[in-house]
C-alpha positions as CSV (number, residue, x, y, z in Angstrom):
1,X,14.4,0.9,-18.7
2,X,11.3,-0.5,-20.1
3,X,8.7,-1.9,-17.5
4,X,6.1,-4.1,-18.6
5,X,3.3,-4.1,-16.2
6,X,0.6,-6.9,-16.1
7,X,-2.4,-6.6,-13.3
8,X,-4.7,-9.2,-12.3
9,X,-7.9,-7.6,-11.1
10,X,-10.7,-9.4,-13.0
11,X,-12.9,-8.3,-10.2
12,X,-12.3,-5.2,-11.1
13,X,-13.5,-4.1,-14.7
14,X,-15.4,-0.9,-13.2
15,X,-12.3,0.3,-11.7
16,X,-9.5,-0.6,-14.6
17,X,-9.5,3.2,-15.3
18,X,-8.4,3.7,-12.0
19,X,-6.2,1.3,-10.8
20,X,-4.1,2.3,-14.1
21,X,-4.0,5.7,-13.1
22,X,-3.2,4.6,-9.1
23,X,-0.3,2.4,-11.0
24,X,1.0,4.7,-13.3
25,X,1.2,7.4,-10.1
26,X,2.5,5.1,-7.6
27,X,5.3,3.9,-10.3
28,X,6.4,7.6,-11.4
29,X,6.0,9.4,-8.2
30,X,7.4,6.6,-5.8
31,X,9.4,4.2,-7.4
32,X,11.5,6.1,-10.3
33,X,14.3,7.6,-8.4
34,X,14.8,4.2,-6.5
35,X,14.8,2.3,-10.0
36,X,17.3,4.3,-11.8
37,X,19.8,2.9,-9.8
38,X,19.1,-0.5,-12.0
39,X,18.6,1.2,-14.9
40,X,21.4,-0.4,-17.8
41,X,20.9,-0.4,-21.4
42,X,19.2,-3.9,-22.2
43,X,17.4,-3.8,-18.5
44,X,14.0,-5.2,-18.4
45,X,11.4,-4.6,-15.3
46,X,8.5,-6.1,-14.7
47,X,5.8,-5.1,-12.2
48,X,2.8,-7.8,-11.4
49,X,-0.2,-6.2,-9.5
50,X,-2.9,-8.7,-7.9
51,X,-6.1,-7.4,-6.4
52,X,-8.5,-9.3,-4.8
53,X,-11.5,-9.3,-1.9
54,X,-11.4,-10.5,1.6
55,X,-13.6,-12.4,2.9
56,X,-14.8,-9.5,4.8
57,X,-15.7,-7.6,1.7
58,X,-12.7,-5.3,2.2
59,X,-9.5,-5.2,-0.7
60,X,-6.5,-7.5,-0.4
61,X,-3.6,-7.1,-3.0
62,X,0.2,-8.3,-4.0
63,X,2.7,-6.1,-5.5
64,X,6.1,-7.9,-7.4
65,X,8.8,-5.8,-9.0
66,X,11.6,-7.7,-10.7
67,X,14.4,-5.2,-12.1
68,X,17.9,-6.7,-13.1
69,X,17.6,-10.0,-11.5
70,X,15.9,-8.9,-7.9
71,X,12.9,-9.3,-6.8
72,X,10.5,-7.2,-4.4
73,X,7.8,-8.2,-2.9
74,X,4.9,-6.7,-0.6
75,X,1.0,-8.2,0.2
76,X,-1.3,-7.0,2.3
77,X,-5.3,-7.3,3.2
78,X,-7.9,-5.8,4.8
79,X,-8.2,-2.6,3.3
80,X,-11.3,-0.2,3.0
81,X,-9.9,2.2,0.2
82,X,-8.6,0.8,-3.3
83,X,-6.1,3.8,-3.5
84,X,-4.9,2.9,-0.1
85,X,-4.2,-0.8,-0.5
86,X,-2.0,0.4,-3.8
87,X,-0.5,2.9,-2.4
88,X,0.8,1.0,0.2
89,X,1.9,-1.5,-1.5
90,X,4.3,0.7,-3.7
91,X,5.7,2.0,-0.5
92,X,6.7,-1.3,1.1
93,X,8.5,-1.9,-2.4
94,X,10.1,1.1,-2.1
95,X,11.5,0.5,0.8
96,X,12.9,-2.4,-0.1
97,X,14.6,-0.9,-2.7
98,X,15.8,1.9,-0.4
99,X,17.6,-0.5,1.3
C-alpha cells in the first residue's frame, strides 16, 4: 500500500529532519503489522501530522490515518518532548486499529 504522508509543522523547520525520522519510525515500527490487514491492491493511505505550541510553550499535535475508507484519529497537548508527543500519538492510532 502506498501512504502519502503530509505534515504541518511550519513552526518547525529546525526540526523537519527529525520529525521525518520520528514519522518514518513510528509508521514502520508501530503501525505496519496493524495496516496490513487493509492492505489491497489499488489501496491508498494517507497519514496527516499537525504539530503545534501551547500556550504554555510546551508541544501539542494531531495524528489522522485514513486507509480503505476508515479513519483514525488521536490529539493530544501539553507535551515537553517532541518524540514523546509523536510517539504517542502513533500509539493511540494503533490502538484504534487494534481494535
Amino acid at each position: 500500500m502506498n501512504t502519502q504522508v503530509i505534515v504541518h509543522a511550519d513552526e518547525f523547520g529546525n526540526e523537519r529532519g527529525f520529525i521525518d525520522h520520528e514519522i518514518s519510525k513510528n509508521l514502520s515500527g508501530k503501525l505496519d503489522a496493524y495496516i496490513k490487514k487493509y492492505e489491497k491492491p489499488d489501496a491508498e493511505g494517507r497519514l496527516e501530522l499537525t504539530l503545534g505550541h501551547t500556550k504554555n510553550g510546551e508541544f501539542s499535535g494531531k495524528l489522522s490515518l485514513s486507509v480503505d475508507g476508515k479513519t483514525f484519529r488521536a490529539e493530544r497537548n501539553d507535551y515537553k518532548k517532541l518524540d514523546d508527543l509523536i510517539s504517542h500519538l502513533f500509539t493511540h492510532i494503533k490502538e484504534q486499529l487494534a481494535k
